[in-house]
Jmol script that loads the backbone (N, CA, C; Angstrom):
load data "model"
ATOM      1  N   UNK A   1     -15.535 -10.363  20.129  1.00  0.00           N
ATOM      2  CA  UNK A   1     -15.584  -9.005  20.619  1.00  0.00           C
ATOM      3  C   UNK A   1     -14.653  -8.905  21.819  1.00  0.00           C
ATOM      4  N   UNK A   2     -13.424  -8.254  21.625  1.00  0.00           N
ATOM      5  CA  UNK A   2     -12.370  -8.353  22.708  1.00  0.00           C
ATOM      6  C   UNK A   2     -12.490  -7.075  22.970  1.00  0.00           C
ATOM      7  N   UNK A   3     -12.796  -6.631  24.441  1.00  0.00           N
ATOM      8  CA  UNK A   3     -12.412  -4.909  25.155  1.00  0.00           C
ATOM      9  C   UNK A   3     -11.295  -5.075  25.246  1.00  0.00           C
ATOM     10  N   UNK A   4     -10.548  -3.916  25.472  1.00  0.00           N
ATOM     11  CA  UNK A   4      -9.132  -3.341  25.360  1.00  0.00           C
ATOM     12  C   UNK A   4      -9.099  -3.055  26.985  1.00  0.00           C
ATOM     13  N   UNK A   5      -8.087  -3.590  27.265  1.00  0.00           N
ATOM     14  CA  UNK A   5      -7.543  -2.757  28.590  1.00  0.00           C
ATOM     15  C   UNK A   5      -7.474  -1.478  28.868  1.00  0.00           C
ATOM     16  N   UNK A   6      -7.295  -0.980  27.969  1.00  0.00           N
ATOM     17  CA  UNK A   6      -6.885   0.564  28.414  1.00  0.00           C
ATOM     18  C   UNK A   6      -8.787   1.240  28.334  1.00  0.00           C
ATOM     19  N   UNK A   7      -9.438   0.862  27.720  1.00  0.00           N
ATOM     20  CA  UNK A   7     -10.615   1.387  27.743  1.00  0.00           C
ATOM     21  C   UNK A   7     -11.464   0.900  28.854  1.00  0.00           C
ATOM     22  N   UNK A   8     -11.102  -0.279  29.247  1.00  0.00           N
ATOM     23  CA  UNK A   8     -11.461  -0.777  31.165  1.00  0.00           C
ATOM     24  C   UNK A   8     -11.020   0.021  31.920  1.00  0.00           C
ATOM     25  N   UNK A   9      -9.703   0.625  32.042  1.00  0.00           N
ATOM     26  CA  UNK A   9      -9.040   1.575  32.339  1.00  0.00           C
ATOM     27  C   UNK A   9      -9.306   2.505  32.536  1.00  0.00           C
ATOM     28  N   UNK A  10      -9.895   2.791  31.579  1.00  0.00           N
ATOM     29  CA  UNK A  10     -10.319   4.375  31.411  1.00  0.00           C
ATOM     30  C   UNK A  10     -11.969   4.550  31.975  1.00  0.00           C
ATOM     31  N   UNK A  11     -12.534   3.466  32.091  1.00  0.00           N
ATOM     32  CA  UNK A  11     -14.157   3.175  32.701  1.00  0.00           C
ATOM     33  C   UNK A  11     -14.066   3.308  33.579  1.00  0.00           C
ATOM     34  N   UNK A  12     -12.387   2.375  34.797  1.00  0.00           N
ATOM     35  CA  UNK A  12     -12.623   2.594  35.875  1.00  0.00           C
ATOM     36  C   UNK A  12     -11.718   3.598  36.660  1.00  0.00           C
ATOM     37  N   UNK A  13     -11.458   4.638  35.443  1.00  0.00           N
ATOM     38  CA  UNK A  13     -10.657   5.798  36.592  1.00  0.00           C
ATOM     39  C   UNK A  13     -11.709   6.735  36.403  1.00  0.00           C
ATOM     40  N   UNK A  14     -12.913   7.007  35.329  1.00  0.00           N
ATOM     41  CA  UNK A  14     -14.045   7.671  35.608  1.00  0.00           C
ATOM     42  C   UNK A  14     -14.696   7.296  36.698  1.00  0.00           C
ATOM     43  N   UNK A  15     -15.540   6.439  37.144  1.00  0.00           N
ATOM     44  CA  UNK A  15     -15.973   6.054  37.781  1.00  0.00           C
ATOM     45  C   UNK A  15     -15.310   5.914  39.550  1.00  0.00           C
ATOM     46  N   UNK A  16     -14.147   5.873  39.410  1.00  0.00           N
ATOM     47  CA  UNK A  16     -13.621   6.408  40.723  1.00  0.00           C
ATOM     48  C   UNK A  16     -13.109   7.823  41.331  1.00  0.00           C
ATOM     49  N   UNK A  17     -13.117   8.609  39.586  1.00  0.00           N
ATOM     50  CA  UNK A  17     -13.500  10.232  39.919  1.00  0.00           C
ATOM     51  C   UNK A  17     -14.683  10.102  40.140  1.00  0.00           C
ATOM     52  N   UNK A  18     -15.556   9.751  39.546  1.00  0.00           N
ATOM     53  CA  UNK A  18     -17.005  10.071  40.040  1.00  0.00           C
ATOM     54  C   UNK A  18     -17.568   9.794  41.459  1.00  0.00           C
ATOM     55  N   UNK A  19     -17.216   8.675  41.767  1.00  0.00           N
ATOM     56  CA  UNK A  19     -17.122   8.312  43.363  1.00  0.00           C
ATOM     57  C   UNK A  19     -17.179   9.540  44.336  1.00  0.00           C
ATOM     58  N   UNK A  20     -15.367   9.886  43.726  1.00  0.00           N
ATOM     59  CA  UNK A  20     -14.682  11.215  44.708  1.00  0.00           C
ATOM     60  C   UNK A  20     -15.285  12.046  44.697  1.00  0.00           C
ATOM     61  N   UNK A  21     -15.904  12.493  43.474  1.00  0.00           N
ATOM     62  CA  UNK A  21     -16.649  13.409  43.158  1.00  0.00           C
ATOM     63  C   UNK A  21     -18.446  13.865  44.236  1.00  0.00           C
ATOM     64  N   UNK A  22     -19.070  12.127  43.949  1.00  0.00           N
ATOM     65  CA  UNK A  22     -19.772  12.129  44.915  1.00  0.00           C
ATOM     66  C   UNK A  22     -19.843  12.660  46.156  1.00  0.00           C
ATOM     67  N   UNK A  23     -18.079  11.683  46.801  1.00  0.00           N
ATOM     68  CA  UNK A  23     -18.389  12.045  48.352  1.00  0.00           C
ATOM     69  C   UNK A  23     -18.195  13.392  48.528  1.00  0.00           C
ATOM     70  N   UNK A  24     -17.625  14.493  47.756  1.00  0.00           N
ATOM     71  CA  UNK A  24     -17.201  15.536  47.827  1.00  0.00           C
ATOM     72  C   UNK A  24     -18.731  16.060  47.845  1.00  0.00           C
ATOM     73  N   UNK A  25     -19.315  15.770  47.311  1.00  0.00           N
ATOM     74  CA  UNK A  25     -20.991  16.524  47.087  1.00  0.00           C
ATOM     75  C   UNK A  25     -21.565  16.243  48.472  1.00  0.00           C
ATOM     76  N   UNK A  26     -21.250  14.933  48.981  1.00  0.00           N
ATOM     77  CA  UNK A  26     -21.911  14.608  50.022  1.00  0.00           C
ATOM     78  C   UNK A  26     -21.491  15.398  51.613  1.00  0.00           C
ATOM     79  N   UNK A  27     -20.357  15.258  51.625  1.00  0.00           N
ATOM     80  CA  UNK A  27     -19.387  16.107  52.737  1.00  0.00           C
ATOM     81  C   UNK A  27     -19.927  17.444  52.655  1.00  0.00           C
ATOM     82  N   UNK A  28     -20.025  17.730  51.366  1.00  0.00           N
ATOM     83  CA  UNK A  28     -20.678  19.200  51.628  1.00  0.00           C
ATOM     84  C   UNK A  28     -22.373  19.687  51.830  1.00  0.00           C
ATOM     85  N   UNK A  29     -22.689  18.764  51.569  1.00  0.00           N
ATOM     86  CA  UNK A  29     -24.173  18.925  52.017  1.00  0.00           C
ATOM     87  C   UNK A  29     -24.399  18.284  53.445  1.00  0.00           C
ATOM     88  N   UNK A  30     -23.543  17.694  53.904  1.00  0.00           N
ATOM     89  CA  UNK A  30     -23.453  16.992  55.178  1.00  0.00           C
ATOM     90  C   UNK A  30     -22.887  18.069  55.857  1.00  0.00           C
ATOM     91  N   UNK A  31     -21.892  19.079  55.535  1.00  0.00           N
ATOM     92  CA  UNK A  31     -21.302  20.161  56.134  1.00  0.00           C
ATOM     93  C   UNK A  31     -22.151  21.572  56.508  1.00  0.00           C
ATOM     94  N   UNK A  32     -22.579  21.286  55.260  1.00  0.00           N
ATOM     95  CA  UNK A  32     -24.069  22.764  54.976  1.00  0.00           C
ATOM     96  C   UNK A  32     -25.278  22.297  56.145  1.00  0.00           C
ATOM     97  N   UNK A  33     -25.762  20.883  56.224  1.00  0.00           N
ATOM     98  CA  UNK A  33     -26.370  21.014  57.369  1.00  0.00           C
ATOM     99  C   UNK A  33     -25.738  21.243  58.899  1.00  0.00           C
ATOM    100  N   UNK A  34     -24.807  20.451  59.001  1.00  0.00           N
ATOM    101  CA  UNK A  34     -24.194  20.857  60.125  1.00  0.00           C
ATOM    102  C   UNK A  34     -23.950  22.497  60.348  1.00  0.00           C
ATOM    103  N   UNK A  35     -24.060  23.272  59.317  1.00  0.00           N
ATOM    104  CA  UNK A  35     -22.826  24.264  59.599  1.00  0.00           C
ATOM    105  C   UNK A  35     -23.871  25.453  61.001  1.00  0.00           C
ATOM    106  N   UNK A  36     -22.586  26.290  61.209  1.00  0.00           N
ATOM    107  CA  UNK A  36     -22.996  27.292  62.068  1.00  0.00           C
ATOM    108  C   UNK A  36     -23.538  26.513  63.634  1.00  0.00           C
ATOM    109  N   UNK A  37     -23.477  25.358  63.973  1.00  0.00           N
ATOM    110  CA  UNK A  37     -23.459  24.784  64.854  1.00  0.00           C
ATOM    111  C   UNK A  37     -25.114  24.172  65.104  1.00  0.00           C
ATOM    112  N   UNK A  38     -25.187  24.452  64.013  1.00  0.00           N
ATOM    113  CA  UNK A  38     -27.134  23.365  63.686  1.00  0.00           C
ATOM    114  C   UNK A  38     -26.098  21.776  63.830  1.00  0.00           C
ATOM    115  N   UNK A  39     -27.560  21.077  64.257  1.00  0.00           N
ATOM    116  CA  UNK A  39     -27.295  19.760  64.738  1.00  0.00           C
ATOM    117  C   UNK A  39     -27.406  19.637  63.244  1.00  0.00           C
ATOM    118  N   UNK A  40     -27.202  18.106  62.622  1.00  0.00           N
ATOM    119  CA  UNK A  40     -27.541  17.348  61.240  1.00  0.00           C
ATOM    120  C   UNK A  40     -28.693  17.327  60.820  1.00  0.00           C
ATOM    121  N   UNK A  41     -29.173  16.503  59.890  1.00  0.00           N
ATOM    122  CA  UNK A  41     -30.576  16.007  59.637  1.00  0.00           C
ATOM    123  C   UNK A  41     -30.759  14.778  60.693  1.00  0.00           C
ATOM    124  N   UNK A  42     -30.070  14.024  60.539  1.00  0.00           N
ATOM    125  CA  UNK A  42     -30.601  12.812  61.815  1.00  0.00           C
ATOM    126  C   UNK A  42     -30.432  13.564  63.033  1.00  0.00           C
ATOM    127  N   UNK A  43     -29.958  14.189  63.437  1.00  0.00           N
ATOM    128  CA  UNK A  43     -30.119  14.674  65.111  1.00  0.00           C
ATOM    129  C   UNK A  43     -31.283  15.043  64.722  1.00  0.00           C
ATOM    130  N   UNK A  44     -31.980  16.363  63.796  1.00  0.00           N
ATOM    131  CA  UNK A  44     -32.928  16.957  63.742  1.00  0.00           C
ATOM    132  C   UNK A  44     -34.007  15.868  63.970  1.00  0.00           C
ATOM    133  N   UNK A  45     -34.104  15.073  63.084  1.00  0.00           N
ATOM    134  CA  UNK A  45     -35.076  13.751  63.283  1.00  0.00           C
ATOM    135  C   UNK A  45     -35.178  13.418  64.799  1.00  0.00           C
ATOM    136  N   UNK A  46     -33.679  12.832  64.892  1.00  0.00           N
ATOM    137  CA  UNK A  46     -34.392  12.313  66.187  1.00  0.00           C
ATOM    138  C   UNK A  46     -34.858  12.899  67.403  1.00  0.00           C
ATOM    139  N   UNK A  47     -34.549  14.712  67.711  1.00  0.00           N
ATOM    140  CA  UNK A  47     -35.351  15.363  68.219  1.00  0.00           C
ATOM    141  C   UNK A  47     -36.830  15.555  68.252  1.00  0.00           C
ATOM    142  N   UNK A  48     -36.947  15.235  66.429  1.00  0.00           N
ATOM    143  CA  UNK A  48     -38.782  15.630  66.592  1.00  0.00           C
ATOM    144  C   UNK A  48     -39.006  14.244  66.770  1.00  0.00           C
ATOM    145  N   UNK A  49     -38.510  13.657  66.875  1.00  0.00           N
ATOM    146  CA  UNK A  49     -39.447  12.317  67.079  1.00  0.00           C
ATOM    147  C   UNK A  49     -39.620  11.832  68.258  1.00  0.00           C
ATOM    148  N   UNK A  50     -38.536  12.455  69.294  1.00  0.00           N
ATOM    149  CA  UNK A  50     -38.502  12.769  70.987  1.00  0.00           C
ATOM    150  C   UNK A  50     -39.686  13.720  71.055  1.00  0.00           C
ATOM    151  N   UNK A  51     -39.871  14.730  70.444  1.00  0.00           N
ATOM    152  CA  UNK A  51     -41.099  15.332  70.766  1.00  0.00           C
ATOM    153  C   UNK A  51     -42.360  15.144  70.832  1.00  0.00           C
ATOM    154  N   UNK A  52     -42.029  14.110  69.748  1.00  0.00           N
ATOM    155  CA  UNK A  52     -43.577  13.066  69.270  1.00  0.00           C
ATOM    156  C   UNK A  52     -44.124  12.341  70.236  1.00  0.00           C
ATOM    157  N   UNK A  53     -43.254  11.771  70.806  1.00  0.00           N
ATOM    158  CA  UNK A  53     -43.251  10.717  71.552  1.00  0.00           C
ATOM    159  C   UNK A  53     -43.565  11.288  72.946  1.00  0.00           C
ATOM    160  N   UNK A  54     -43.011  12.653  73.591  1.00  0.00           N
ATOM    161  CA  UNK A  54     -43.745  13.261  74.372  1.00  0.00           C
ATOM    162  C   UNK A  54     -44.672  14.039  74.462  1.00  0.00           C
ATOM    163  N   UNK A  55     -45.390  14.442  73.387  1.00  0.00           N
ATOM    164  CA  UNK A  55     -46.499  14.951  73.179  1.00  0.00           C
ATOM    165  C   UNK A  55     -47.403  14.074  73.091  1.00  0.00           C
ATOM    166  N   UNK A  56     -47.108  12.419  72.468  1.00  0.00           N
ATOM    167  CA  UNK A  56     -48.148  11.496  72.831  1.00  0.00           C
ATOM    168  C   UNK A  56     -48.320  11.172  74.239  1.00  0.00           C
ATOM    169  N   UNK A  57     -47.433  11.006  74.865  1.00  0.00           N
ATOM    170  CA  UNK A  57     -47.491  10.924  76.465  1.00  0.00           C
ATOM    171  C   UNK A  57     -47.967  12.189  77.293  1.00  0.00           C
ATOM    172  N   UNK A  58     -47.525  13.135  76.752  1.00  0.00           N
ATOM    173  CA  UNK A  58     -49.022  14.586  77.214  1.00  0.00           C
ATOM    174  C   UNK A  58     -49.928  13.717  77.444  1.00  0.00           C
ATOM    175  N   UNK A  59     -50.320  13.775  76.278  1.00  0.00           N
ATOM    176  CA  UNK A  59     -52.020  13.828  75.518  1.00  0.00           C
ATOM    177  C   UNK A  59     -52.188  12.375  76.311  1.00  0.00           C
ATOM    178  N   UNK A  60     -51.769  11.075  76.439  1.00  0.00           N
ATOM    179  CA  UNK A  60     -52.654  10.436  77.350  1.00  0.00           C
ATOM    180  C   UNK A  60     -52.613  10.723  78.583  1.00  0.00           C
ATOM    181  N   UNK A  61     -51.941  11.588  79.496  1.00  0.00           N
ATOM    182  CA  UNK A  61     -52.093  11.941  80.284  1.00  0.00           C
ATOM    183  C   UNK A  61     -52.789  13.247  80.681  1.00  0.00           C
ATOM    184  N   UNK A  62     -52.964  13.940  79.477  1.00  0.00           N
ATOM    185  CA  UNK A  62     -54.059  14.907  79.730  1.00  0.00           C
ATOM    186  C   UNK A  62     -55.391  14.062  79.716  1.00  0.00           C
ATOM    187  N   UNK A  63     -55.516  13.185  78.611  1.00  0.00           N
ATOM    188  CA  UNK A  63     -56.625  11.948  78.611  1.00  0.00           C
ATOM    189  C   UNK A  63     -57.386  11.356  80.277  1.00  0.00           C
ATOM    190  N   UNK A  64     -56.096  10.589  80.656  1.00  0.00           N
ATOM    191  CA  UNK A  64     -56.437  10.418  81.673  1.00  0.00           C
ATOM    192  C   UNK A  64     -56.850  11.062  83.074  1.00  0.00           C
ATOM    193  N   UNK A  65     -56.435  12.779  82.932  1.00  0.00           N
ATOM    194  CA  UNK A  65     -56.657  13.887  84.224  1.00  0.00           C
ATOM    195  C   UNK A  65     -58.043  14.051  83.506  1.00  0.00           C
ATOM    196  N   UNK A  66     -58.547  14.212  82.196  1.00  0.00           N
ATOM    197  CA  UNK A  66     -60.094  14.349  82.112  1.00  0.00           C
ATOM    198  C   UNK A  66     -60.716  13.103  82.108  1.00  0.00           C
ATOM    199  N   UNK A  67     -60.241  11.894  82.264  1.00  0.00           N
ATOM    200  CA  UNK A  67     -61.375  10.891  82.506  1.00  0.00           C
ATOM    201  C   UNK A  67     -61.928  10.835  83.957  1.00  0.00           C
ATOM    202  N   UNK A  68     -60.458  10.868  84.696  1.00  0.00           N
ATOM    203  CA  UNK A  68     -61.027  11.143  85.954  1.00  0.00           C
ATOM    204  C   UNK A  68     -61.804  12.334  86.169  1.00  0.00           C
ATOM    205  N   UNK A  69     -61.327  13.180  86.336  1.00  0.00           N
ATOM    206  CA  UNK A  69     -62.349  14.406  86.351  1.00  0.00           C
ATOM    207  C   UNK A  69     -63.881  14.249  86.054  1.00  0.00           C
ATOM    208  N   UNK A  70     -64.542  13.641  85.369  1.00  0.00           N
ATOM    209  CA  UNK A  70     -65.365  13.597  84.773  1.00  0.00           C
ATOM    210  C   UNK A  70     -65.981  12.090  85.461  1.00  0.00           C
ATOM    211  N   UNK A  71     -65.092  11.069  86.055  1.00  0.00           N
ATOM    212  CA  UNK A  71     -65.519  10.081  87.161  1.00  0.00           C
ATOM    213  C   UNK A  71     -65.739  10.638  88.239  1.00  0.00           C
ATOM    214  N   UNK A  72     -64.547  11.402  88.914  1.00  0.00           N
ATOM    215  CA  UNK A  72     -65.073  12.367  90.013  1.00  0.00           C
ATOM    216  C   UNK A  72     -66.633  13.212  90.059  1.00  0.00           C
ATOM    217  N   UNK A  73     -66.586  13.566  88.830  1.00  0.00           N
ATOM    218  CA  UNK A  73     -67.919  14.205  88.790  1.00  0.00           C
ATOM    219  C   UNK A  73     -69.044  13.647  88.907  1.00  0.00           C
ATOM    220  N   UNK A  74     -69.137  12.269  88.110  1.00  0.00           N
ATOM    221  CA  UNK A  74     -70.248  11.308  88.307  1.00  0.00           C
ATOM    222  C   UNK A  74     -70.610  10.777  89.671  1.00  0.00           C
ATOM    223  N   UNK A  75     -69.199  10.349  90.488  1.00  0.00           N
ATOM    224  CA  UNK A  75     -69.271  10.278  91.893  1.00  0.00           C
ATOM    225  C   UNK A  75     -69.674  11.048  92.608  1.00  0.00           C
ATOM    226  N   UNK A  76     -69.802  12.565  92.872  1.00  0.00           N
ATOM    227  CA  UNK A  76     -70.042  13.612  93.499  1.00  0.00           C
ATOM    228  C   UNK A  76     -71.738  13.599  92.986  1.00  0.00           C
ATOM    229  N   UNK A  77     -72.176  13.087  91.929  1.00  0.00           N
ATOM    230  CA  UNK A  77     -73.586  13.703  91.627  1.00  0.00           C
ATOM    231  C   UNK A  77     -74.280  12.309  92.104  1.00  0.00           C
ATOM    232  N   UNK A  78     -73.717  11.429  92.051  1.00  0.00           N
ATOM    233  CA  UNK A  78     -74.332   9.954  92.153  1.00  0.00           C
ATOM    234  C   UNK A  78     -74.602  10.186  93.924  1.00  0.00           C
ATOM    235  N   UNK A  79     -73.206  10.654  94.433  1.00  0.00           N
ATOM    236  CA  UNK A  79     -73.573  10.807  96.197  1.00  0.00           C
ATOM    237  C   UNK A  79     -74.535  11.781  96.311  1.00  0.00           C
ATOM    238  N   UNK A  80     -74.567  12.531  95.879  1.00  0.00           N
ATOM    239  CA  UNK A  80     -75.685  13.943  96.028  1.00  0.00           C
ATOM    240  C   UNK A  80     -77.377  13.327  96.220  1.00  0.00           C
ATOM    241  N   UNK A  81     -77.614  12.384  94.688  1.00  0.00           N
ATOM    242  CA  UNK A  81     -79.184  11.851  94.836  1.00  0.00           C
ATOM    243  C   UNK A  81     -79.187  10.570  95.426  1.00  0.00           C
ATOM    244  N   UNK A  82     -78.081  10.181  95.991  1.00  0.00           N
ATOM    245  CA  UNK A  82     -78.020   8.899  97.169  1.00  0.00           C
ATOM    246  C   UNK A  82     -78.650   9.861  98.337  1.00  0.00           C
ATOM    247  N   UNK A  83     -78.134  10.701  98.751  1.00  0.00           N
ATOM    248  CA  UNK A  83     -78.068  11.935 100.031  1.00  0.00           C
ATOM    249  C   UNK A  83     -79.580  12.327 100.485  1.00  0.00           C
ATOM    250  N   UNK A  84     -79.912  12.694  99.137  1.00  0.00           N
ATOM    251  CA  UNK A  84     -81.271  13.322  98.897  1.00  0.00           C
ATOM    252  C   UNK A  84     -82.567  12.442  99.810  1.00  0.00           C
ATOM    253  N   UNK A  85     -83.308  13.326 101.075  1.00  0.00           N
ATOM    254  CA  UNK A  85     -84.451  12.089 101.210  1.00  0.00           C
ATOM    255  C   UNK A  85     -85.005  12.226 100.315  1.00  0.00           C
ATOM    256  N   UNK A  86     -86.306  11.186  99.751  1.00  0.00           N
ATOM    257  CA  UNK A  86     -87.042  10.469  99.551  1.00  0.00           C
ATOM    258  C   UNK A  86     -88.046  11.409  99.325  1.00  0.00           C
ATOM    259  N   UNK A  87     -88.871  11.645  98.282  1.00  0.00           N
ATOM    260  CA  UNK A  87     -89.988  12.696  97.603  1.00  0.00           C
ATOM    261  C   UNK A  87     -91.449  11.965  97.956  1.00  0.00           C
TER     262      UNK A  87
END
end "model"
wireframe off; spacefill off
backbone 0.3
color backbone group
């Protein structure tokens, strides 16, 4: 079973239109996100994931302004029936 050159040939000039073809699909969907001055898909990503990351750092720090709060409070009631004389 001998292939023919010219039909290798012909496999690999499809296949390197198809390539071109590809990146041409790709450039343009890479263009379509960019366009009108929108960031990409990876900028987009890595914005929300900057957001993520500071909204988790909120939230333990809102965490931590109500733990204290709520130590403060125990302290203030704990001094109160320390304070208190004796029944």
């Amino acid at each position: 079973m001998s292939v023919s050159l010219e039909l290798v040939e012909q496999k690999l000039d499809h296949l390197a239109a198809s390539r071109e073809e590809d990146a041409k699909v790709i450039k343009r969907i890479d263009y379509t996100l960019r366009g009108n001055g929108t960031p990409g898909l990876n900028q987009r990503v890595a914005v929300l994931e900057m957001w993520h990351k500071d909204a988790r750092r909120l939230g333990w720090i809102v965490l931590a302004g109500v733990a204290g709060l709520i130590l403060n409070l125990a302290w203030e009631v704990f001094q109160w029936f320390a304070q208190r004389p004796p029944s």
